[in-house]
VOGU-3710 file (C-alpha; in Angstrom, 3 decimals, decimal comma):
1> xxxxxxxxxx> 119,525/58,710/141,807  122,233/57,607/139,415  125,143/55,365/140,912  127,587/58,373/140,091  125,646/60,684/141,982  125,296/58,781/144,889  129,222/58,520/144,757  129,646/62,027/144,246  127,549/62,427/147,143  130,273/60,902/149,283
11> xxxxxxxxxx> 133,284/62,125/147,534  133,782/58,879/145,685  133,610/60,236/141,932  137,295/60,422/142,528  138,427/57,867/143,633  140,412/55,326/141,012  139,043/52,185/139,890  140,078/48,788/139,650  143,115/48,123/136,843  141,312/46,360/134,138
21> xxxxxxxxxx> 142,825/42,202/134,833  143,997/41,959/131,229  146,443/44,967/132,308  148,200/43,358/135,102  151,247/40,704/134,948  153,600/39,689/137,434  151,017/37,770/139,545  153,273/34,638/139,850  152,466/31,069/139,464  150,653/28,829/141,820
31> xxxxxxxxxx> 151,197/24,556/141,470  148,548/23,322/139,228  146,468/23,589/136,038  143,793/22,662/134,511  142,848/19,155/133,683  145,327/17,841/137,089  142,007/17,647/139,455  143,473/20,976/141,466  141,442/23,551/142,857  142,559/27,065/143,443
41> xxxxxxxxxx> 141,114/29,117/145,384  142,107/33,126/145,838  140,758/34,666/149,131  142,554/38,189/150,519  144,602/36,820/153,203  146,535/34,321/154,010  145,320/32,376/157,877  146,887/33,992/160,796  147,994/30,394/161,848  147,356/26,658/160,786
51> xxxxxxxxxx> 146,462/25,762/165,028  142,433/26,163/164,850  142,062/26,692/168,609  144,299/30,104/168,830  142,495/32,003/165,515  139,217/33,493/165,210  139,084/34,928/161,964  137,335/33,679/158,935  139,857/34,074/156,312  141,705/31,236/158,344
61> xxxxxxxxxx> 138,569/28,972/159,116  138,081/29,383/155,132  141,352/27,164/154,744  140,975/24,888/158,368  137,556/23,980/157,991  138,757/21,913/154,654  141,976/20,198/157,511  139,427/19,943/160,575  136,016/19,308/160,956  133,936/19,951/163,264
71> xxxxxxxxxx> 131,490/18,376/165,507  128,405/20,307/163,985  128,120/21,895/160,585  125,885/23,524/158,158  124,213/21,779/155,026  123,637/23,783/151,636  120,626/24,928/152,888  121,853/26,679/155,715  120,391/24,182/157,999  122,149/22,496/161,314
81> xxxxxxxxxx> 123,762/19,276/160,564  125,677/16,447/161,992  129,302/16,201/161,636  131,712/14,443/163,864  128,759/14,572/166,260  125,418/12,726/164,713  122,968/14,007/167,095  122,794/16,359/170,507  119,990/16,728/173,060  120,137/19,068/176,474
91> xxxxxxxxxx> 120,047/16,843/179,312  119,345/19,532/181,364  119,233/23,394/181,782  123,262/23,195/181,757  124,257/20,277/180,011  123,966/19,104/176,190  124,930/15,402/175,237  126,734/14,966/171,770  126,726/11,935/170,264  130,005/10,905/168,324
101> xxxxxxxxxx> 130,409/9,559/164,872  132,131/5,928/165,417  134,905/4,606/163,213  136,900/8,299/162,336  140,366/8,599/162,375  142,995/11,330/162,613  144,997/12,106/159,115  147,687/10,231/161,273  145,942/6,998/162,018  145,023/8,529/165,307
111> xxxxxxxxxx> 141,412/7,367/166,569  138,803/10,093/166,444  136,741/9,703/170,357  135,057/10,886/173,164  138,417/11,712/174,549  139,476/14,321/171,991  136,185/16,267/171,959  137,243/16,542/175,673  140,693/17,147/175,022  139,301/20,065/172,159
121> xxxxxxxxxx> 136,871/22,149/173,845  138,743/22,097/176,983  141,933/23,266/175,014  140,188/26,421/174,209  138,886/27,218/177,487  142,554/26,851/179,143  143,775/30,443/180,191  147,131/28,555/178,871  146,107/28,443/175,390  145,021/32,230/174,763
131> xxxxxxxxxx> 142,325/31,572/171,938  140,246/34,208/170,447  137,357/32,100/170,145  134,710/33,166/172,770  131,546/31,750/171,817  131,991/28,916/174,525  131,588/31,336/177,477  129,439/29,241/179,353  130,942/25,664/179,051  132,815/24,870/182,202
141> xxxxxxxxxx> 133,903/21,220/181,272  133,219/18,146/179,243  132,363/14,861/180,680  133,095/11,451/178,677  130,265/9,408/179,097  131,594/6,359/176,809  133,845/6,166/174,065  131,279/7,944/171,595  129,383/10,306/174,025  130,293/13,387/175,900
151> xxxxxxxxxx> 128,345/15,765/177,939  129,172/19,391/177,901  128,560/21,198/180,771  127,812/24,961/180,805  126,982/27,678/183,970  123,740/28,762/182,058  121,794/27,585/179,633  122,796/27,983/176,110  120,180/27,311/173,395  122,772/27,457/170,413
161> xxxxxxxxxx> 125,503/25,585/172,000  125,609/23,598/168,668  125,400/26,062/166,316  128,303/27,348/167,801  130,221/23,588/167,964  129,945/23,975/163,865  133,173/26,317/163,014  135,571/28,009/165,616  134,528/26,087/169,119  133,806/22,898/167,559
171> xxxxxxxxxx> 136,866/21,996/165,386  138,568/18,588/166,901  141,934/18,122/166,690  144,401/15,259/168,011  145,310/14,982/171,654  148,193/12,852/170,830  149,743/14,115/168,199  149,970/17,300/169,778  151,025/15,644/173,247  153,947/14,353/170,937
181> xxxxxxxxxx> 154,834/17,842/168,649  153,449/20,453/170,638  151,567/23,726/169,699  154,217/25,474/167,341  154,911/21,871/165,715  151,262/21,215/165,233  150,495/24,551/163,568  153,451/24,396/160,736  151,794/20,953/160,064  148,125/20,578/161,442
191> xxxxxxxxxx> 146,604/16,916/161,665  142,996/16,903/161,299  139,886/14,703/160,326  138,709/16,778/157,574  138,030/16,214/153,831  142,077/17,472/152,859  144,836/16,873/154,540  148,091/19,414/154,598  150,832/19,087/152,278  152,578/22,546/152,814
201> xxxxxxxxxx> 152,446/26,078/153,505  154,163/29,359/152,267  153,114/32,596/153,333  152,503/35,088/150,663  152,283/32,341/148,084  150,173/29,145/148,793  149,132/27,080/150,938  148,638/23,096/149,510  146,239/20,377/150,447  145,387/16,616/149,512
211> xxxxxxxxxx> 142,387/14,927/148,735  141,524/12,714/152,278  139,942/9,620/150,499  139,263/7,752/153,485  136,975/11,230/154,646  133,615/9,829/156,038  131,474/11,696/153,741  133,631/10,366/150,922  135,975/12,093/148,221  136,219/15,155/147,648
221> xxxxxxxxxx> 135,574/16,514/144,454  138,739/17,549/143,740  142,133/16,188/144,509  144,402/18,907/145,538  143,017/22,486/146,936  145,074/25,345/147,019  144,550/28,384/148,805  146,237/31,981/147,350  146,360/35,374/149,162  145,599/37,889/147,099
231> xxxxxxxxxx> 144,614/40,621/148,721  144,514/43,075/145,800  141,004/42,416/144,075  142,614/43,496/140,765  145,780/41,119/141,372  143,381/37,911/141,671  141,211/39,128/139,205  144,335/39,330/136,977  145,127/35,856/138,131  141,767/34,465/137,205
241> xxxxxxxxxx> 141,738/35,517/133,515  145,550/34,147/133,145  144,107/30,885/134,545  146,311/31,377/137,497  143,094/30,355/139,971  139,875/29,105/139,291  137,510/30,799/141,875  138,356/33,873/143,502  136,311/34,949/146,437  135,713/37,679/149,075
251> xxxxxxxxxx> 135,083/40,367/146,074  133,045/43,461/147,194  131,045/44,909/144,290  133,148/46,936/142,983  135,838/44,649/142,164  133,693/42,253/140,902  131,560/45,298/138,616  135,057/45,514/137,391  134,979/41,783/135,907  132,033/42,035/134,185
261> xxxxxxxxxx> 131,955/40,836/130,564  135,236/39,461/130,263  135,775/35,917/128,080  136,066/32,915/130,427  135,156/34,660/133,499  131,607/34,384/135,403  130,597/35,700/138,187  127,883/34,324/140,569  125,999/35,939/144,011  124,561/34,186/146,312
271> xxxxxxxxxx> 122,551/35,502/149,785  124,771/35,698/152,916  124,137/37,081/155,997  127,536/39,132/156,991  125,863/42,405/158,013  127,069/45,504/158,195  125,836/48,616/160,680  126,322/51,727/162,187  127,197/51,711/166,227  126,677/55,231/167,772
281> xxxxxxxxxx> 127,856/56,116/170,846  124,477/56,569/172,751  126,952/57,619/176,412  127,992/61,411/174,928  127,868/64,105/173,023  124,456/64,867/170,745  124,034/60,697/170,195  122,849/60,541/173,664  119,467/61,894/172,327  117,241/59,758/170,758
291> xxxxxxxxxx> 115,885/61,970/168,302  119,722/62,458/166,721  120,280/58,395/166,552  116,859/58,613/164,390  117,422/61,024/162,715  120,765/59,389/161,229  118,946/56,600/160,508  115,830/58,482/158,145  118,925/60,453/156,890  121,115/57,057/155,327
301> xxxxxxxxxx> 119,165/55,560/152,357  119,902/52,079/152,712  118,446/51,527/149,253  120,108/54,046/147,470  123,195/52,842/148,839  122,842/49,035/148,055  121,961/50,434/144,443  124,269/52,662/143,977  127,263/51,609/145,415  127,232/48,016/146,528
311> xxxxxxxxxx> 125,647/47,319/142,640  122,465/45,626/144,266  124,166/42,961/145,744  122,932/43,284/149,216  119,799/43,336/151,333  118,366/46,177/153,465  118,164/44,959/157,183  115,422/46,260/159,079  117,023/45,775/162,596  120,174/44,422/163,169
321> xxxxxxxxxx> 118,836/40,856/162,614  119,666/39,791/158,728  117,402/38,263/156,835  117,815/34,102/157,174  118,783/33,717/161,040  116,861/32,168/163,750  114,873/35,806/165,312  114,412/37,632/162,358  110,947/39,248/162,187  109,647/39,987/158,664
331> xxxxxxxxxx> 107,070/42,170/160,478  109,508/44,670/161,745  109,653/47,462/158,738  112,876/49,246/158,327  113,143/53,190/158,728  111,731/55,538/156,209  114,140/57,460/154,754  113,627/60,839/154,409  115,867/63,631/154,888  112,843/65,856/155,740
341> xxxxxxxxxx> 111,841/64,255/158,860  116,165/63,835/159,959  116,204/67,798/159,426  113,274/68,143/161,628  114,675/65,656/164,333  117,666/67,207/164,993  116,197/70,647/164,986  113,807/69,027/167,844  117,152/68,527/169,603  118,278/71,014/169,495
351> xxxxxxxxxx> 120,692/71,399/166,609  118,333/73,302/163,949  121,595/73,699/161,588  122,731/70,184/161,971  125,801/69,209/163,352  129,449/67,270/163,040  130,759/63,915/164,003  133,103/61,514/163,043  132,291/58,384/161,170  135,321/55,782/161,472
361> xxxxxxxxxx> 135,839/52,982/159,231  138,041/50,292/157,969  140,210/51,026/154,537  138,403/47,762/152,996  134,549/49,769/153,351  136,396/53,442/152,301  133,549/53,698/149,751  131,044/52,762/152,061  131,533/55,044/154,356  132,327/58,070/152,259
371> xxxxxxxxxx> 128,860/57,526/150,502  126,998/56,923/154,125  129,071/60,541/154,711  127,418/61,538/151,446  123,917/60,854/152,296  123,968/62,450/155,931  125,183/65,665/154,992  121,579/66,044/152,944  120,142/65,706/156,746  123,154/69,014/157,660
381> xxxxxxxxxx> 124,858/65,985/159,405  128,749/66,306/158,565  130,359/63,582/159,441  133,879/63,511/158,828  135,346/60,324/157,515  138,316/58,554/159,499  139,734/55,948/158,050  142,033/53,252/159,538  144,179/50,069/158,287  141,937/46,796/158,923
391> xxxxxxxxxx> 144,757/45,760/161,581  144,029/48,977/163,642  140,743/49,112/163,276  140,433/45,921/164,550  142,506/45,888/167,568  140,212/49,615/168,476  137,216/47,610/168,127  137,613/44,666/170,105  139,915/46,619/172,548  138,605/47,549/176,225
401> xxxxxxxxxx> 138,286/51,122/175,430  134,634/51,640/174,296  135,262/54,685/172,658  138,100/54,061/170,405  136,372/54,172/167,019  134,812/57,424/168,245  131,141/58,531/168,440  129,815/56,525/164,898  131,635/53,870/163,380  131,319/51,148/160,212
411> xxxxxxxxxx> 131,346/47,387/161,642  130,050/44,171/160,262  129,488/40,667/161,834  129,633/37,675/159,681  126,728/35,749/161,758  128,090/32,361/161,193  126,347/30,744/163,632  122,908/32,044/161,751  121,178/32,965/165,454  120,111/36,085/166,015
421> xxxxxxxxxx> 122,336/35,832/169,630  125,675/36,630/167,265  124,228/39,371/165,760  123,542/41,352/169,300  125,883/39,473/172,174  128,889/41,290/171,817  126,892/45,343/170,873  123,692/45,140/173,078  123,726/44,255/176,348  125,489/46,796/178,341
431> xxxxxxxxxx> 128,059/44,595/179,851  129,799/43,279/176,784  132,651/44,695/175,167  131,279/46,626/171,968  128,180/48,167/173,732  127,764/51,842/174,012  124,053/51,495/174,903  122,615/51,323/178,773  119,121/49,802/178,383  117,549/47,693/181,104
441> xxxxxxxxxx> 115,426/46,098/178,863  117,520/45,583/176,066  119,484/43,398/178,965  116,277/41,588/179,952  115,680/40,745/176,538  119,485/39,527/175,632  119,129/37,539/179,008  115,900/35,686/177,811  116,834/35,159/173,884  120,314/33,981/174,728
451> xxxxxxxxxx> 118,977/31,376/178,096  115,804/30,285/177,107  115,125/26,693/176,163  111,762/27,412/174,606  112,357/28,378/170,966  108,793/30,352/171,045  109,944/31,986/174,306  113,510/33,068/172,407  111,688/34,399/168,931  109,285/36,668/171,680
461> xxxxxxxxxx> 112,384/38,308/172,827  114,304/38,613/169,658  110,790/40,691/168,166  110,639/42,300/170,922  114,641/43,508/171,306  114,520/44,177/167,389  111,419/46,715/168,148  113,356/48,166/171,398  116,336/48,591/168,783  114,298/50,202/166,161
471> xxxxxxxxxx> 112,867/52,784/168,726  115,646/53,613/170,377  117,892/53,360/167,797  121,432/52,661/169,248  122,402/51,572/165,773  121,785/52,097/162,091  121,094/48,969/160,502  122,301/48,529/157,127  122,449/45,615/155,163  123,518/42,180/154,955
481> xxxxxxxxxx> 125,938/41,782/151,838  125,776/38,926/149,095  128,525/36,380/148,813  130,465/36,834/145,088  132,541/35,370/143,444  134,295/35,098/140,402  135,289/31,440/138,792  136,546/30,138/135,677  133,869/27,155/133,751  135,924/23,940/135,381
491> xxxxxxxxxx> 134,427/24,956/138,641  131,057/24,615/140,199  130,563/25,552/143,532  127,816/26,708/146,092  128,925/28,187/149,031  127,148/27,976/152,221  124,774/30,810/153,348  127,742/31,745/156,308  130,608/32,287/154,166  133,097/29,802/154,961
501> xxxxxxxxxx> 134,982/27,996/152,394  134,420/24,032/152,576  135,687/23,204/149,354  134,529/19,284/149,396  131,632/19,642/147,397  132,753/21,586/144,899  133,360/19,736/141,267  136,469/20,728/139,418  136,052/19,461/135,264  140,044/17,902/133,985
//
C-alpha cells in the first residue's frame, strides 16, 4: 500500500505539509556562527525550569544534563557507566553502595562529596520540594559512609537503582550554594558539575552555556552550546538552512521527509527506544473482552504504518518491550495483522457489524492517530479521533482519573533507563496510576521483574509478562521510533540510544 493511501486511509491526504525552509524568514538570530567553536542546538521547547530536582521532562534534561551530571550515565553504546559515582554494588536486599569520584568540584569551587549525593537524593524525596521525578520510590535515605561513599537505602529491593541514578534521580547539585541562594535563585542560575556551565537564559530565545575546562572527562568539544526552542519543525528547519543552528533535533518523519535534498543540510537516524502504544481500557464497555483488545491489535498494521507514515524510521515492537532494553525477548512474535481474523473477533463478541470508540491523542501524533483510525475502520472499528493540546493531554494522563483519555488512547514512554521495568511500572500492575488492566499475574510478574536480584530470575518474568501481555492484550504495541536529526557539515554528533542531549562529545569544525 502506497504512503498516500495509507494517509487517505486516516483522513490525512488533507492535511497541509510542512512550508518548504527556503520559504520562511523572520526566525531571528541566535549568538554565534560558524568558525567561533559554538554549538546550536534547536529542540521544540524550551526546559520548564533550570532546578533539576523539580522537572521531569526530557526536553529540560536535554539542556541540564550538559550543567549537571549525574552519578551514573550511559556510554555510546547504550551501556551503564560510571559518572560521579565509579562503581556500585548492593550490600544487601535494600541497600546499594556508590562509590564517589574523588577530586570534583562544583562550577563554584564548591567540593563535589559524599555529603551532596546525600543532600541530592534526599532533596527529591522531601514532600517540601514537590519533584516530578518518581523513579526513587523505594529509597528511604542515604547514609555517608566516608567522604567518597554513600549507601542508599531502599524499602524493597530495586535491581535498577542505578540505571535510574543516570538522568532525573541522579543529577547532584550543590548543598551550599543553594543553602546560600535558595531554590528560585538557584534555578535562574543553576551551579552544577557538568561539562558546561550557565551563562544565561531567555525564554523563547536561548538559553547559553560555557565550555567547563576543568570537567573530569576533559573539554568539551565545543566551547559555547546553545540551546533554541523551536517548536515549529518548519521554523528550525528554516533556521538550519539560514545557518541560524547547526543540529536540530526532535524531528518526527514528516518534518524531516520535508528536508530531504536540500544543499548543506543532512539528515541522520539513529535507533532509539521511545515507544509508542495503544492503552485500552480493559474495566468497560466492549474492551473488557478479550477478543475486541485482539482484534484491534490484528486490525492496526504496524508495518504499514511505520512505512507509510513514519517513512520507515521506526521499529515494530512485539510487546510493549522495545527492542535494546534489558527483558526484551526476540522470541516473542508480534501480532499478525489481518483484518480478516479482527472482523471475525469482534463478531465472536458479539459485535458482527463492528463497533465505535474513541481514540485520544496528543496534537504532536495527529497523523498517527488519524492513520491508526484509518486502518481500524477496515476491521468496521470506527474510532473517532480526539485530539488534545500536549499540555492537556498530559495533565489527563498522569492525572488520578483513570479514564480521562477515554476507552483507547496514543501514549509513548521514552525508556531512558533502557529496563524493561520503565516500559510497564507505571501501565501494568493494577495499582499504579496509568493501569486500566486487573491481572493477578501480570502483578506477580511486575513484583518479581521489578524486586528480584537475580538477573536470570528478572528476564523469566519479563518473557513471561510480555507473553501474558500478548494474550491478553491490554495494549497495542506499536513501535519504538528512531532518533533524527537534521545538522549542518561543522557538526558531528552521535546521540545516545535514550535520547537525551549530552552535547560533550560532539565535534563542532571553526
Amino acid at each position: 500500500m502506497s504512503r498516500r493511501r495509507a494517509l487517505r486511509l486516516g483522513g490525512l491526504a488533507a492535511l497541509p505539509a510542512i512550508a518548504a525552509p527556503t520559504a520562511l524568514t523572520g526566525c531571528g538570530t541566535v549568538a554565534g556562527t560558524a568558525g567561533d567553536g559554538t554549538l546550536r542546538v534547536a529542540q521544540p521547547s524550551d526546559p520548564t525550569t533550570l532546578d533539576p530536582h523539580k522537572q521531569g521532562d526530557m526536553f529540560s534534561m536535554n539542556v541540564l544534563i550538559n550543567i549537571f551530571d549525574a552519578l551514573t550515565t550511559r556510554d555510546a553504546h547504550g551501556r551503564l557507566a560510571a559518572r560521579l559515582a565509579t562503581s556500585w554494588e548492593p550490600r544487601s536486599r535494600t541497600v546499594w553502595r556508590f562509590r564517589l569520584r574523588e577530586g570534583v568540584r562544583f562550577h563554584n569551587g564548591e567540593e563535589f562529596d559524599a555529603d551532596a549525593v546525600k543532600f541530592s537524593i534526599e532533596r527529591i524525596l522531601d514532600p517540601k520540594t514537590r519533584s516530578p521525578i518518581v523513579e526513587l520510590r523505594y529509597v528511604t535515605s542515604v547514609r555517608v559512609v566516608d567522604r567518597h561513599t554513600v549507601d542508599v537505602h531502599t524499602t524493597l529491593h530495586d535491581p535498577i537503582l542505578p540505571a535510574k541514578l543516570s538522568l532525573f534521580g541522579g543529577v547532584i547539585v550543590p548543598p551550599k550554594y543553594l543553602a546560600d541562594v535558595g531554590d528560585a535563585a538557584f534555578a535562574r542560575r543553576p551551579v552544577g558539575t557538568g561539562p558546561f556551565t550557565f551563562e544565561s537564559f531567555r525564554r523563547d530565545r536561548e538559553l547559553r552555556l560555557r565550555a567547563n575546562r576543568r570537567h573530569f572527562h576533559g573539554s568539551p568539544g565545543a566551547d559555547r552550546l546553545v540551546f533554541r526552542a523551536l517548536p515549529n519543525p518548519a521554523s528550525a528547519l528554516a533556521a538550519l538552512q539560514s545557518d541560524e543552528v547547526d543540529l536540530v533535533t526532535g524531528l518526527t518523519p514528516d518534518a524531516a521527509r520535508q528536508l530531504s535534498g536540500y544543499a548543506g543540510v543532512e539528515l541522520e537516524n539513529h535507533q532509539g527506544v521511545r515507544t509508542a502504544y495503544l492503552n485500552l481500557d480493559t474495566t468497560s464497555g466492549p474492551l473488557r473482552d478479550r477478543r475486541v483488545r485482539q482484534a484491534l491489535n490484528h486490525a492496526i498494521d504496524v508495518p504499514l504504518l511505520i512505512k507509510a507514515v513514519l517513512d520507515g524510521k521506526a521499529r515494530e515492537v512485539p510487546a510493549m518491550l522495545p527492542h535494546g532494553v534489558v527483558g526484551f525477548d526476540r522470541s516473542i512474535e508480534p501480532f499478525r495483522r489481518s483484518v480478516r481474523t479482527a472482523r471475525r473477533l469482534l463478531a465472536e463478541a458479539g459485535h458482527p457489524h463492528g463497533l465505535t470508540t474513541t481514540l485520544t491523542a496528543s496534537n504532536d501524533d495527529a497523523q498517527v492517530a488519524e492513520a491508526i483510525s484509518g486502518l481500524l475502520d477496515r476491521a468496521g472499528i470506527r474510532a473517532r479521533v480526539e485530539l488534545l493540546d500536549p499540555g492537556t493531554f498530559s495533565a489527563r494522563l498522569t492525572s488520578d482519573n483513570r479514564h480521562a483519555l477515554g476507552p483507547v488512547y496514543l501514549a509513548a514512554s521514552t525508556v531512558w533507563t533502557l529496563d524493561g521495568a520503565s516500559m510497564v511500572q507505571s501501565n501494568v500492575r493494577h495499582d499504579r496510576r496509568q493501569s486500566r488492566w486487573v491481572s493477578k499475574e501480570a502483578d506477580r510478574l511486575v513484583d518479581a521483574e521489578e524486586l528480584s536480584m537475580d538477573p536470570e530470575d528478572r528476564q523469566r518474568a519479563f518473557t513471561a509478562l510480555q507473553r501474558l501481555i500478548k494474550r491478553e492484550a491490554p495494549f497495542v504495541p506499536l513501535y519504538q521510533q528512531d532518533i533524527i536529526l537534521a545538522r549542518t557539515t561543522r557538526v558531528r554528533w552521535t546521540p545516545v540510544v535514550n535520547g537525551s542531549l549530552a552535547m560533550e562529545s560532539a565535534e563542532v569544525r571553526t
